[in-house]
C-alpha positions in Angstrom: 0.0 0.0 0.0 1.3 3.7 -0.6 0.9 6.6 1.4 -2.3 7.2 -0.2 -4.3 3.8 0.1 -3.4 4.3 3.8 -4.8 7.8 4.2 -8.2 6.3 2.4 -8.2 3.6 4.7 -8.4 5.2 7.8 -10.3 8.1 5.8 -7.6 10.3 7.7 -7.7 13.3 5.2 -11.7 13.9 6.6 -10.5 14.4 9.7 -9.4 17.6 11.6 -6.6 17.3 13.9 -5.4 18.5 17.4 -1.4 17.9 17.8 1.1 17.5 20.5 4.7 17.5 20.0 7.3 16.3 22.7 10.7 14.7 22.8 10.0 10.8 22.2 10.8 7.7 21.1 8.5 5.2 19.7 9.1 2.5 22.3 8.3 4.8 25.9 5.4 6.3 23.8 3.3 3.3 21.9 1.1 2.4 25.0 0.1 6.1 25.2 -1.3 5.9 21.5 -3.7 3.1 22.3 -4.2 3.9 25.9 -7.6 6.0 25.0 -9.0 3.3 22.8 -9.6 -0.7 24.1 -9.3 0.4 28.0 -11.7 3.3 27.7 -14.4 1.3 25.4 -14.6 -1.5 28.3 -15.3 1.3 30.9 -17.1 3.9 29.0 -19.1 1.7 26.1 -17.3 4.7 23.5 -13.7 5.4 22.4 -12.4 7.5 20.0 -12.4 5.9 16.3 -8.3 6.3 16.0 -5.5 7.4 17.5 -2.4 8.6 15.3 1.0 9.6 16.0 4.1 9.9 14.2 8.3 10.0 14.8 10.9 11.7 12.8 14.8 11.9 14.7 13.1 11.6 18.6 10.5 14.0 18.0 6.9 12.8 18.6 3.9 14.3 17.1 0.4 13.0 18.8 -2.7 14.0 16.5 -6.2 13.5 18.2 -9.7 13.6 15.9 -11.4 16.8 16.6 -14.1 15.1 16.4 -13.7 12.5 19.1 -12.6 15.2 21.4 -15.9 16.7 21.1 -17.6 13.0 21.3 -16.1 12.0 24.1 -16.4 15.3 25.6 -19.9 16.1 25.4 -20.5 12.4 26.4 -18.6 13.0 29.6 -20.1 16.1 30.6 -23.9 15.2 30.3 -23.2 12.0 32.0 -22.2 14.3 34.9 -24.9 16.4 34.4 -27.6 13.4 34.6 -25.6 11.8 37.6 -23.0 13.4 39.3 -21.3 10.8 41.3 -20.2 9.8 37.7 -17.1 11.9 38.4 -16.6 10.5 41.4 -17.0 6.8 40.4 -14.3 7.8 37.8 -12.5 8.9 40.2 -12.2 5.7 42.3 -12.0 3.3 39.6 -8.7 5.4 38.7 -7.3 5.3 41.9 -8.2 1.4 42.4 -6.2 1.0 39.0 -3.2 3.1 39.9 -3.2 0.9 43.3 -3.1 -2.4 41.0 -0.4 -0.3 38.7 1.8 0.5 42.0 1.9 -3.3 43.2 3.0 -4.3 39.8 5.6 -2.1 39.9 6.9 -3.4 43.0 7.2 -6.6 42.0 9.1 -5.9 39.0 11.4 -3.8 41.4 11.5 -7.3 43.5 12.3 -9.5 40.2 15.9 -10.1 38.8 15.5 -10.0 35.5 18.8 -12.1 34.8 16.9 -15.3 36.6 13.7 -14.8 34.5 13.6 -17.2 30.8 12.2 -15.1 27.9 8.9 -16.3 28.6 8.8 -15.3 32.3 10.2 -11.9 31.5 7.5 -11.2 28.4 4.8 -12.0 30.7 5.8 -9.8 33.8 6.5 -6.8 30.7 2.5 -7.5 29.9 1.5 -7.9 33.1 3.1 -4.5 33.9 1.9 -3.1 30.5 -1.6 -3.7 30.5 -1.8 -2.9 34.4 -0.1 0.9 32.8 -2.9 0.9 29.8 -5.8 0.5 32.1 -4.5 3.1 34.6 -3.6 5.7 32.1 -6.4 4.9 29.6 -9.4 5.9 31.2 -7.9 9.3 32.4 -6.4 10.7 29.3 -9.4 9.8 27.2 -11.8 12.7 29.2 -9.2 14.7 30.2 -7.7 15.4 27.1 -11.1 15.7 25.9 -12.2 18.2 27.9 -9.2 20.3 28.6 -8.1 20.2 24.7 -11.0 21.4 23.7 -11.6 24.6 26.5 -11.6 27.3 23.4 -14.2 26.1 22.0 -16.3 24.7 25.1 -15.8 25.7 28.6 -13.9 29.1 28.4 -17.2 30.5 26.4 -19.7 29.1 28.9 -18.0 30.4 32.1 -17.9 33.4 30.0 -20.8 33.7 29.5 -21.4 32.7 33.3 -19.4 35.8 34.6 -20.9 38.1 31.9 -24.3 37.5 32.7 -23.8 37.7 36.8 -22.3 41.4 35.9 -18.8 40.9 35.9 -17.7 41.5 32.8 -14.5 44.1 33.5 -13.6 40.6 35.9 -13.9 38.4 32.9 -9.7 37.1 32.9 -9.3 37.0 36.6 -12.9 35.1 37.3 -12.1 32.8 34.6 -8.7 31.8 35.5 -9.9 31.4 39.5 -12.8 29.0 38.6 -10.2 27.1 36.8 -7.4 26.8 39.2 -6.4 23.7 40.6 -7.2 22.8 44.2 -4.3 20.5 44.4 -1.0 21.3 44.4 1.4 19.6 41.1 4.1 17.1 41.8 6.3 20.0 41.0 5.4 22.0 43.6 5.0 18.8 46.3 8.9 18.1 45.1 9.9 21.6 45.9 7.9 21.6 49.2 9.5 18.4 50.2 13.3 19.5 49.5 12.5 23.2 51.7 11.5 20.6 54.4 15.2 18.9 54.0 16.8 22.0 53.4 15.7 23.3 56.6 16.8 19.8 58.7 20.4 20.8 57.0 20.4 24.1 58.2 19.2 22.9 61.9 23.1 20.5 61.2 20.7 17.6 61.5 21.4 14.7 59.4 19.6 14.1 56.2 20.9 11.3 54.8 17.8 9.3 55.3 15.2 11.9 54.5 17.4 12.7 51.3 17.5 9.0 50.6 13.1 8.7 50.8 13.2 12.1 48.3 15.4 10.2 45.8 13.3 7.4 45.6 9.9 9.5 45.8 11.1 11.7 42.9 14.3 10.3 40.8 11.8 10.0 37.6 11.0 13.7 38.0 13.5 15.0 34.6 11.9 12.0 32.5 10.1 11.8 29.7 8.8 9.9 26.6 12.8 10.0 25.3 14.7 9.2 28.9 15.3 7.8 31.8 17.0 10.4 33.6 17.1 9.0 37.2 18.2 11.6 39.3 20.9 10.6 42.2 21.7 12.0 45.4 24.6 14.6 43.5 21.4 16.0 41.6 19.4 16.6 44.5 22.3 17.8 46.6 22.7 20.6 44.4 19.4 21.4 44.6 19.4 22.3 48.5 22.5 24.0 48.0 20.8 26.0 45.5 18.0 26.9 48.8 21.2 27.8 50.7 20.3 31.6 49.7 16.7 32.1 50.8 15.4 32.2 53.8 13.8 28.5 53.8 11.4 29.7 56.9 9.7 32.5 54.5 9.7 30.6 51.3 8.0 27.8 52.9 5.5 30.3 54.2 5.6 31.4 50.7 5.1 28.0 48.9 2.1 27.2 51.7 0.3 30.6 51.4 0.5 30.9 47.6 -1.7 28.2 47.4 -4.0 29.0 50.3 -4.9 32.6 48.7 -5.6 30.7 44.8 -7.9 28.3 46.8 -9.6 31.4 48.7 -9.8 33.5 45.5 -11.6 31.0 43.9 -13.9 30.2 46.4 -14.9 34.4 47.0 -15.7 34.1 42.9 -18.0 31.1 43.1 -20.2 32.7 46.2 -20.1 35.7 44.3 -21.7 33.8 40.9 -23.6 31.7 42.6 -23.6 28.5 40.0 -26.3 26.6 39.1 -25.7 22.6 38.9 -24.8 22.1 35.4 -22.2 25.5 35.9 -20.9 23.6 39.4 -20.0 20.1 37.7 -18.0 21.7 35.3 -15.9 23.2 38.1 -16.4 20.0 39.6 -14.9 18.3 36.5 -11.9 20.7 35.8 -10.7 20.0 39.8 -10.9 16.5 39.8 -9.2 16.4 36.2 -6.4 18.5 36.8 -5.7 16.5 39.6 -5.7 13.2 37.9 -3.8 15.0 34.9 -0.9 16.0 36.9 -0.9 12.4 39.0 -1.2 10.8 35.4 1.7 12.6 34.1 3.8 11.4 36.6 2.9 7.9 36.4 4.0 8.2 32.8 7.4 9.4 34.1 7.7 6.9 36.4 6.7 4.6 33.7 9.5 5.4 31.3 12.2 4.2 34.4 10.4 0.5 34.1 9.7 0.5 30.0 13.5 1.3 30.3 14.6 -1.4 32.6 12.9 -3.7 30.8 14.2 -2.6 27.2 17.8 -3.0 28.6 17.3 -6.7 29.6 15.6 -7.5 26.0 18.4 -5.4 24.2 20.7 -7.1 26.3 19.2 -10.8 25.2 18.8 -9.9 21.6 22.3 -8.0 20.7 20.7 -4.8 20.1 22.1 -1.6 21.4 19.3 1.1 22.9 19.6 3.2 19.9 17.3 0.0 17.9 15.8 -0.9 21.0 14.0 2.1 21.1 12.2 1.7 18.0 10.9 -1.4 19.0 7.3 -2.3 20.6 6.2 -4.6 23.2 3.8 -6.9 20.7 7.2 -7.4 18.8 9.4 -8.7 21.2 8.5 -12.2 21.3 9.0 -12.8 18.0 12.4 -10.7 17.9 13.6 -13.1 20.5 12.9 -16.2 18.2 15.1 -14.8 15.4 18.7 -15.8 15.2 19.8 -13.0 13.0 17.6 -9.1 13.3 18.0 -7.4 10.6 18.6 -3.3 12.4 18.0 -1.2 9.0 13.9 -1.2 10.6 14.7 0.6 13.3 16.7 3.1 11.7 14.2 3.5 9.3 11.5 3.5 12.2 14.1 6.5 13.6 13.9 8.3 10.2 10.2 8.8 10.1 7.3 6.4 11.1 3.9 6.4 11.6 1.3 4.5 14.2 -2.0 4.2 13.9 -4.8 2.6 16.7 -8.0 1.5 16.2 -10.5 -1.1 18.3 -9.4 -3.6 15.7 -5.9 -3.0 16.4 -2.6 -1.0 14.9 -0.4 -0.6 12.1 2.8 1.1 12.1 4.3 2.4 8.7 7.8 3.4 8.1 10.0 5.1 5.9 9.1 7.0 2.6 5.5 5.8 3.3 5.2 7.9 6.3 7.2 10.6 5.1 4.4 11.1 2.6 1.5 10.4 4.7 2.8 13.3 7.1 3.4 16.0 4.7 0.0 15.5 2.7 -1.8 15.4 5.9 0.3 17.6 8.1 3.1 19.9 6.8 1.0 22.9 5.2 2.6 26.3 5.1 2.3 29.0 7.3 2.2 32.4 5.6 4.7 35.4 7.3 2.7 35.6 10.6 4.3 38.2 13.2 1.6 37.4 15.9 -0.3 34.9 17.0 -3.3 34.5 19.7 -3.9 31.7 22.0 -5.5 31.1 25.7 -4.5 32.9 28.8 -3.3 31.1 31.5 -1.4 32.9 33.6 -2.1 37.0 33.2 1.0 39.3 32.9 3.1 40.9 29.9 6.6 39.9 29.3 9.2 41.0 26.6 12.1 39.0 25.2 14.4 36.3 22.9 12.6 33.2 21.8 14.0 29.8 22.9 12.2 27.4 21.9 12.5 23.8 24.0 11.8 20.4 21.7 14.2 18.1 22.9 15.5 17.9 26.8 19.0 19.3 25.4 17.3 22.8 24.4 16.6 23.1 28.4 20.4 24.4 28.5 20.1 27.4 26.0 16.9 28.8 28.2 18.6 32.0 30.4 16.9 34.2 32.5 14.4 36.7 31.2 14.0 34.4 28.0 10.7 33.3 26.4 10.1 29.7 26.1 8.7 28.4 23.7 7.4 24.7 23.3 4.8 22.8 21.6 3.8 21.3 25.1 5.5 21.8 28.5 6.8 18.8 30.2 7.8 18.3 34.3 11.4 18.0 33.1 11.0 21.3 31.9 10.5 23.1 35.2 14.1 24.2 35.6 13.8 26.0 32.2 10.5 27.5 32.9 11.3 29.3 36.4 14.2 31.6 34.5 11.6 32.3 31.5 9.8 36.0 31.5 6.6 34.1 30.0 6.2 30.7 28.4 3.8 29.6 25.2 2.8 26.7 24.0 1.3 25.4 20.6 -0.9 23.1 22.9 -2.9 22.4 26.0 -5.7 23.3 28.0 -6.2 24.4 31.7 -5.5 21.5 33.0 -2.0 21.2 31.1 1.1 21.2 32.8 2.6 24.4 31.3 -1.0 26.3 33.0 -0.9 24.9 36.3 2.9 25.5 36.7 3.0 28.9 35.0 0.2 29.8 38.1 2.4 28.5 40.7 5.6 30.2 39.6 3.2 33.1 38.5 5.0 33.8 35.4 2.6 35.2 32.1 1.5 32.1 29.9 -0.2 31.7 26.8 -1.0 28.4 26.1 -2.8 26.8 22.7 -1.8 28.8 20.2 -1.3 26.4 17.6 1.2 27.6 15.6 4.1 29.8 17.7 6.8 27.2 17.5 6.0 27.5 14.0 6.0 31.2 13.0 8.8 31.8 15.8 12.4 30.9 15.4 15.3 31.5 18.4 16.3 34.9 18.9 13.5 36.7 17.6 12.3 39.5 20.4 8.6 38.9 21.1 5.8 40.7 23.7 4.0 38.1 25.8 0.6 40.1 26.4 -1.4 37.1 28.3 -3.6 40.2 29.4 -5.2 40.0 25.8 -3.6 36.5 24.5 -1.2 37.6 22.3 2.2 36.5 21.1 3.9 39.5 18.6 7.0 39.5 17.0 9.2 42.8 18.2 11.9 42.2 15.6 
């Protein structure tokens, strides 16, 4: 089949498309492209008709049907609307999964691969894989949903909402209260956590076992769909020397009251709206998903440290270095093993460019020319000689400065202070990068995404979704951040 058979197969050119770009390889990513499809049907009774994504030199590109967005979406909310404790019951079933997910995981920490024959080890990798699809499935598949979509759905209801309750010349601050998270990121639990050590230190109290719990609570923090990082004790070391400055008392203070007053602002908006049921559930929603977003995304972190141990014991039996093994896939490996002689040139050309593509039935992964093709007649349409571009407030502010933009985890050492970073999504390895930004932009992402719920807790201007900025922008060019109106400009 060409490139073109396959677009009419999956009748991808009717589609519209919402992207996500990130630093990736195909191995760490391929459960998260069927993660929103077989697990959510079997909960849900509905799925999204595909899931697509596509790799060229580590660099991921994740394209979701408008139209399932909005399908799933819609479903979602008037499910809540009709019961409410569906929210909640989501809620636990997650929670009960990520329990099941968090005993495999210990037992794979427990097993010594080197004792395990190829069929003992394939079936604790699925037994750990599947455990990692059912967790992760049913949360992306409404989040993403619902907080890809807030443009076009619940920014111009709570609008609306604020409008007609007489607050119009409130409209930015309302919105972004009712949307704030009422939990705190991982980010921000980290950074809590290491004050608390810092402090010990400065008392001359030994740390050595507190610093010991932190490096096992957060060593997958810096990961991602490319790496496992695994941060060690000289990492974290560095970090409360870094805390040596401040004065840990008030910043803790800080850190604690920061996110007492976003709770209390949002709660002196909602008595002053007063919001009828259908109003509340979607503030309902937006808590409880930003919550599970942020918990998700670190399972998917923590994830990467086990797809990578177990990658490194199936290199390790087949003869293949990390660089093939990471254009591999689970359903593959069994048969890989029975081969006496792997021919490599699949990988690389899996490197080069490929394509995946999920449905119910099952996937299909392209390679080479054939997905070269299929992403530029689908994907790669030119942008005329934009200078500005619009997207959604998430953090209010204005902010002038050079471009960096961030695709891989080695463009996090270019970002100085007072720079504006750029990204098609933020990612938790990022946060280093983002605290020395002036104001950070993504293509991407909704308000639940990570680069709207950080950019409120460091309180740094942020203009998230705006399609196209990585695109129109290159590094160096002097931009105003003007996330009072949502605007990116070019300055020269």
């Amino acid at each position: 089949m060409n490139a073109q058979d396959i677009i009419k197969k999956y009748k991808l050119d009717q589609k519209t498309w919402t992207q996500k770009g990130f630093h990736g390889v195909l191995h760490y990513f391929f459960p998260v492209g069927e993660e929103a499809l077989k697990p959510l049907y079997q909960y849900w009774g509905d799925t999204y008709d595909l899931a697509l994504f596509f790799f060229h030199d580590n660099l991921g590109e994740w394209y979701w049907d408008n139209a399932g967005l909005v399908k799933m979406r819609n479903s979602f909310v008037n499910a809540v609307n009709k019961n409410p404790k569906t929210l909640s019951n989501l809620l636990k079933e997650w929670e009960k999964r990520i329990v099941k997910f968090n005993k495999i995981m210990v037992q794979v920490d427990k097993t010594n691969f080197t004792a395990c024959s190829n069929q003992e080890l394939l079936k604790l990798y699925h037994l750990w894989y599947n455990a990692y699809l059912q967790e992760y499935g049913i949360a992306i598949g409404f989040q993403d949903a619902f907080s890809m979509t807030e443009g076009d759905f619940l920014r111009p209801k709570l609008e609306k909402v604020i409008k007609d309750r007489g607050y119009s010349e409130k409209l930015n601050e309302f919105y972004l209260a009712l949307v704030s998270p009422v939990t705190e990121s991982f980010i921000a639990r980290e950074y809590h956590d290491r004050i608390l050590i810092a402090l010990k230190q400065k008392q001359k109290k030994d740390i050595s076992k507190d610093l010991q719990k932190h490096i096992k609570k957060y060593h997958w923090l810096h990961n991602n769909y490319a790496q496992d990082i695994c941060l060690g004790e000289d990492f974290f070391r560095q970090q409360l020397q870094e805390l040596e400055q401040k004065d840990l008392k008030k910043e803790l203070q800080k850190v604690e009251n920061e996110f007492k007053e976003v709770k209390k602002k949002k709660q002196q908006v909602l008595k002053l709206l007063k919001l009828n049921k259908e109003e509340q559930n979607l503030i309902d929603i937006t808590e409880t998903f930003a919550y599970m977003q942020d918990e998700r995304k670190k399972y998917v972190l923590m994830a990467t440290h086990y797809e990578n141990k177990f990658i490194e014991e199936f290199g390790r039996r087949l003869g293949l270095s990390k660089k093939y093994m990471e254009y591999t896939y689970i359903y593959e490996l069994e048969n890989l093993l029975k081969q006496k002689k792997i021919d490599t040139s699949i990988f690389e050309e899996r490197k080069n460019y490929c394509i995946a593509v999920y449905t119910l039935q099952g996937y299909e992964v392209i390679s080479g020319k054939q997905a070269k093709e299929i992403h530029e007649q689908l994907f790669e349409k030119k942008l005329d000689a934009l200078t500005e571009v619009k997207g959604v407030i998430a953090c209010k502010g204005k902010a002038t400065g050079p471009v960096k933009i961030v695709q891989k985890i080695h463009d996090l050492i270019n970002v100085k202070q007072g720079d504006i970073l750029l990204a098609s999504m933020t990612r938790p390895e990022m946060a280093i990068a983002m605290k020395k930004a002036a104001a950070i932009v993504t293509d991407e992402g909704g308000i639940t995404s990570h680069a709207a719920v950080i950019s409120r807790e460091l309180r740094i201007p942020c203009i998230i979704g705006t399609k196209i900025a990585t695109k129109i922008f290159k590094d160096g060019d002097v931009v105003e951040v003007d996330a009072e109106k949502g605007t990116v400009r070019k300055i020269k």
